[in-house]
ChimeraX commands (.cxc) that place a marker at each C-alpha (Angstrom):
marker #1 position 7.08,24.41,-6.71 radius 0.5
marker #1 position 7.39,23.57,-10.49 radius 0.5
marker #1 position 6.49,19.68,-9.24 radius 0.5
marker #1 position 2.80,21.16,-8.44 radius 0.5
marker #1 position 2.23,23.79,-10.97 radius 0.5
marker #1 position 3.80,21.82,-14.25 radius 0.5
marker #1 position 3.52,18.36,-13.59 radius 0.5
marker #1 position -0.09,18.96,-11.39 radius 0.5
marker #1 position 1.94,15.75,-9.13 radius 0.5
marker #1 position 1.27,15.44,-5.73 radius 0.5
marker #1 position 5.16,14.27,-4.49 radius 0.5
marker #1 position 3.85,13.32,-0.96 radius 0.5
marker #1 position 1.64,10.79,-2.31 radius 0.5
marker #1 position 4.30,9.14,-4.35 radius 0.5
marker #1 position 6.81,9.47,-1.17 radius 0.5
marker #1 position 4.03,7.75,0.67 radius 0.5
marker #1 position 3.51,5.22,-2.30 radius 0.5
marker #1 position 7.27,4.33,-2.29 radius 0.5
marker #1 position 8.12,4.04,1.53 radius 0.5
marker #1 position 5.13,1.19,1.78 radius 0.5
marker #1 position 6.30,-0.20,-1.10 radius 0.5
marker #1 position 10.04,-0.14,0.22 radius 0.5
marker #1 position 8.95,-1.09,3.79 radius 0.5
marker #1 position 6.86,-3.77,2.91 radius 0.5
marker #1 position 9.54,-5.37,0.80 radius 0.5
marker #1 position 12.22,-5.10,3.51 radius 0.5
marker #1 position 9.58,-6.64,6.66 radius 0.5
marker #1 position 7.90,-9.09,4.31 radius 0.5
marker #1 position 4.70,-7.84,5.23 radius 0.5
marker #1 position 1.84,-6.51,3.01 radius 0.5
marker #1 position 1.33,-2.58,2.73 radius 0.5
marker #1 position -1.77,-3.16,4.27 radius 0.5
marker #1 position -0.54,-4.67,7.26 radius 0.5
marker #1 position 2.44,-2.24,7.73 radius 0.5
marker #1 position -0.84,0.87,8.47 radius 0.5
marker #1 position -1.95,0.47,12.42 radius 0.5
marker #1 position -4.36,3.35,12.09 radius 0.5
marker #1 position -7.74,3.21,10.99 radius 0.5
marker #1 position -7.59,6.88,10.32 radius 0.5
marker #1 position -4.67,6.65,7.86 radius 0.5
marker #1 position -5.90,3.16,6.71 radius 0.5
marker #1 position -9.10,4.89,5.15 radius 0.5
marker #1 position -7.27,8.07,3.99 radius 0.5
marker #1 position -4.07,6.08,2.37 radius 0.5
marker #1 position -7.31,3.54,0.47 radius 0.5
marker #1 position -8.42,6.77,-1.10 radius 0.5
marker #1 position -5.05,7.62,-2.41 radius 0.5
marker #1 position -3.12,4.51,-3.18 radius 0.5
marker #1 position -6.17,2.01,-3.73 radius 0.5
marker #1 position -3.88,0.17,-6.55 radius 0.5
marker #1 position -1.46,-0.57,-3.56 radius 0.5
marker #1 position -3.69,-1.61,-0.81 radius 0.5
marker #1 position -5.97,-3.87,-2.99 radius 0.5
marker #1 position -2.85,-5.69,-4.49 radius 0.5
marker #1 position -2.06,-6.31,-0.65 radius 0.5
marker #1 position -5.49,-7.88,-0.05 radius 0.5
marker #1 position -5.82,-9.94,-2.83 radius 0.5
marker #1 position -2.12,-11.27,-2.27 radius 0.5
marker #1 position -3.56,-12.06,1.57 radius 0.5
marker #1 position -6.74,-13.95,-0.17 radius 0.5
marker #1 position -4.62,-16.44,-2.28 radius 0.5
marker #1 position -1.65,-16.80,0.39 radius 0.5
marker #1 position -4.69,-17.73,2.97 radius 0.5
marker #1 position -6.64,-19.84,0.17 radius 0.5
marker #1 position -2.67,-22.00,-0.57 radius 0.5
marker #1 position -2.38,-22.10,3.34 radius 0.5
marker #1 position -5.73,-23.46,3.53 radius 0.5
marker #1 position -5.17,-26.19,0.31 radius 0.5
marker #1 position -1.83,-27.17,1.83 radius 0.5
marker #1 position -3.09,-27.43,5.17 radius 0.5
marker link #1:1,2 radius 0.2
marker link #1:2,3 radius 0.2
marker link #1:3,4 radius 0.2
marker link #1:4,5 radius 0.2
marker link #1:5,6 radius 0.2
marker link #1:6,7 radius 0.2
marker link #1:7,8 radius 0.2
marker link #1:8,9 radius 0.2
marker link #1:9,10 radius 0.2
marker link #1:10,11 radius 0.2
marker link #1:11,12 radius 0.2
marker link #1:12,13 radius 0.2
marker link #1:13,14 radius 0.2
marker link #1:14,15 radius 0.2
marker link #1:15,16 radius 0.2
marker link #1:16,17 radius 0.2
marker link #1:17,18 radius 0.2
marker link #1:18,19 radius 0.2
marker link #1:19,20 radius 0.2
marker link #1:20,21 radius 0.2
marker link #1:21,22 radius 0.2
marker link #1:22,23 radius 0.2
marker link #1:23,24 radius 0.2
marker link #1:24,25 radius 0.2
marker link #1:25,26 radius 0.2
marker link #1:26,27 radius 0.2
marker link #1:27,28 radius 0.2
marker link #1:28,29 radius 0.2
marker link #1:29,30 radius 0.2
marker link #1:30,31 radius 0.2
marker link #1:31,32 radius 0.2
marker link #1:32,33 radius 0.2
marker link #1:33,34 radius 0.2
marker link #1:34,35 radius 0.2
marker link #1:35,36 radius 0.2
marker link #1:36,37 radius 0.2
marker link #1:37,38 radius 0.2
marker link #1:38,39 radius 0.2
marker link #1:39,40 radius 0.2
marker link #1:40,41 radius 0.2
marker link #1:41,42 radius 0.2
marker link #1:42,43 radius 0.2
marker link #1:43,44 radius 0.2
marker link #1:44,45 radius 0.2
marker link #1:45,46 radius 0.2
marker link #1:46,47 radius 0.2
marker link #1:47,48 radius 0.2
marker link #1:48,49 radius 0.2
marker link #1:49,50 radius 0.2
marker link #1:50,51 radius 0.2
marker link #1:51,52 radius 0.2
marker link #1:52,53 radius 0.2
marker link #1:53,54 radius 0.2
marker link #1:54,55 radius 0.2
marker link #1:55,56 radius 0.2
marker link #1:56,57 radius 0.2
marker link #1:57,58 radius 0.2
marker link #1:58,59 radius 0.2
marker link #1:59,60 radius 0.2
marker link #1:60,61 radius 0.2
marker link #1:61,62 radius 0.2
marker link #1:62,63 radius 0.2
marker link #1:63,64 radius 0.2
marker link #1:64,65 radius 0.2
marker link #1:65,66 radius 0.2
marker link #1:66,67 radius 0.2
marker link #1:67,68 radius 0.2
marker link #1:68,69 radius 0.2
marker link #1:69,70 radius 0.2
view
């Protein structure tokens, strides 16, 4: 309880934050990619936006060096 009241912290969001950070590193796949539901998709964009949008833009240049080497 101290978590909430002295550190105002919410710890599921950072448990959230670290398991797609930990599964994404161990499948090689982008946080984004590792969400199937649109539902949770839309409510995980609202609390870990940092997270997501580093996934997209990291999809934009892999696609753009595909695209040059291609």
């Amino acid at each position: 309880m101290s978590t909430f009241v002295r550190d105002n912290v919410n710890p599921i969001k950072k448990l959230e934050c670290s398991m797609l950070i930990l599964a994404s590193a161990v499948h090689g796949v982008p946080a984004r990619g590792l969400i199937g539901d649109a539902y949770e998709l839309q409510r995980l964009g609202g609390l870990l936006p940092s997270l997501l949008q580093a996934a997209e833009n990291k999809d934009v240049v892999t696609d753009k060096i595909e695209a040059q080497e291609g």
